[in-house]
C-alpha positions in Angstrom: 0.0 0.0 0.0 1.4 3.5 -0.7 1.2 6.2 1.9 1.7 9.6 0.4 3.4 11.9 2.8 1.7 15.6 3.5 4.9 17.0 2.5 6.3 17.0 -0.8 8.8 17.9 -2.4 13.2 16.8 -1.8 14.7 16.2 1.9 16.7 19.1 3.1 17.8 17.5 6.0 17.8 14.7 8.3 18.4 14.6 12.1 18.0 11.6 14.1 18.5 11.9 17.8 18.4 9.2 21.1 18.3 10.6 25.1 18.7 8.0 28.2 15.4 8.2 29.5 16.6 8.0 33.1 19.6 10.4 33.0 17.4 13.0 31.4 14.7 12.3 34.7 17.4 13.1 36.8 18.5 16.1 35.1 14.5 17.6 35.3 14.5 16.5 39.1 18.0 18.4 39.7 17.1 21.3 37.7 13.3 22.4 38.1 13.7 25.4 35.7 14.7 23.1 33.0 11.2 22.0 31.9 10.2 25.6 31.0 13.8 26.5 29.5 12.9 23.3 27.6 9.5 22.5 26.5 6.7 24.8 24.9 3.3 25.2 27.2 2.0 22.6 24.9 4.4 20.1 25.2 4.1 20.4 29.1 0.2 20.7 28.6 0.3 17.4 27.0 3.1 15.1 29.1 1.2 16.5 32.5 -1.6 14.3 32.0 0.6 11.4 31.5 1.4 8.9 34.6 5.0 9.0 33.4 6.0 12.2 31.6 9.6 11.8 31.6 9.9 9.0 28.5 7.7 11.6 26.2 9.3 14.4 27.3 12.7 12.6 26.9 11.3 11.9 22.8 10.5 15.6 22.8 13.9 16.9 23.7 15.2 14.3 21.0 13.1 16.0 18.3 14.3 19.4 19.5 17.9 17.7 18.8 17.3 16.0 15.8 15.8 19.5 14.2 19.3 20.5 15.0 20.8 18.1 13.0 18.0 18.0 10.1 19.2 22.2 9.9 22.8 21.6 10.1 23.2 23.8 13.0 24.3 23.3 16.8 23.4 24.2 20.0 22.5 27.5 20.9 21.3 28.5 17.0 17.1 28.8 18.4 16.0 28.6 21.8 14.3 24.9 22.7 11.0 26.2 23.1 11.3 27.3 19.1 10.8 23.3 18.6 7.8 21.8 19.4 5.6 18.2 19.2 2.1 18.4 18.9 -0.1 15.7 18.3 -1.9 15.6 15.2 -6.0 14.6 15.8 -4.8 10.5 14.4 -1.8 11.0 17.5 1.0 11.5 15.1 3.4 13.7 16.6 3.9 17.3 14.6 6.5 19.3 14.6 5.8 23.1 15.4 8.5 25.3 14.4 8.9 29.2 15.1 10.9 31.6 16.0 14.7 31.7 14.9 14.2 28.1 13.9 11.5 28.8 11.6 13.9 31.7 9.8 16.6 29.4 9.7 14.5 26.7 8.2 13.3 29.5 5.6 16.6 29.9 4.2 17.4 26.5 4.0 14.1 26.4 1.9 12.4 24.5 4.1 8.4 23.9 3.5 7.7 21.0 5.9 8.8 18.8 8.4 8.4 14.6 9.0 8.8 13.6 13.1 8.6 10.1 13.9 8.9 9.4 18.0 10.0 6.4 20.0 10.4 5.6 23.3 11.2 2.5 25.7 11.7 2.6 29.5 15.8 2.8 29.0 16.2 5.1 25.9 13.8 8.0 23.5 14.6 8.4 20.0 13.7 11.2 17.3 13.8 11.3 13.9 13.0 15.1 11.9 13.0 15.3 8.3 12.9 19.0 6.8 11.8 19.0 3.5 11.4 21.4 0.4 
């Protein structure tokens, strides 16, 4: 069966991403401030109604990484809250870009963006494709 993307067009970039699930816990229990430093309202609107927030907030923070990687750029280039994942209404995650990341993506020509999340109890992974 073929599955047509809602983007089209070529792949800019490509950013793939893991965080240790438990070492990023402990960093969000040392370090209070972190989550808002971190995550958009929505992000932390969503993961606060989970029992565990800390795997899908760790899969978050991956994406945030990834679209990085998927830009070429490092640390520092946008602020983390200029990355989000929203849910689309099927509960595919989304990615939300604004801010300096969205400028940077529009000179990289970038129209759209593929996110694909995972997470075990050990380990989250992100995947971000930015595409013409």
């Amino acid at each position: 069966m073929e599955v047509e993307a809602d983007v089209k067009g070529a792949v800019i970039g490509l950013g793939v991403d893991l965080v240790e699930v438990e070492r990023f816990g402990d960093l969000l229990r040392r370090h209070k401030k972190a989550l808002a430093r971190l995550f958009a309202a929505e992000e932390l609107a969503y993961t606060e109604t989970l029992a565990n927030p800390v795997p899908s907030l760790a899969a978050r923070f991956a994406a945030k990484e990834a679209t990085m990687k998927a830009l070429q750029v490092g640390l520092g280039s946008f602020d983390w809250t200029d990355v989000a994942v929203e849910r689309a209404p099927s509960g595919a995650p989304t990615l939300l870009v604004r801010g300096r990341a969205e400028r940077l993506a529009a000179t990289r020509g970038v129209a759209g963006w593929l996110v694909s999340l995972s997470h075990i109890d050990s380990v989250a992974a992100a995947t971000v494709v930015a595409c013409s």
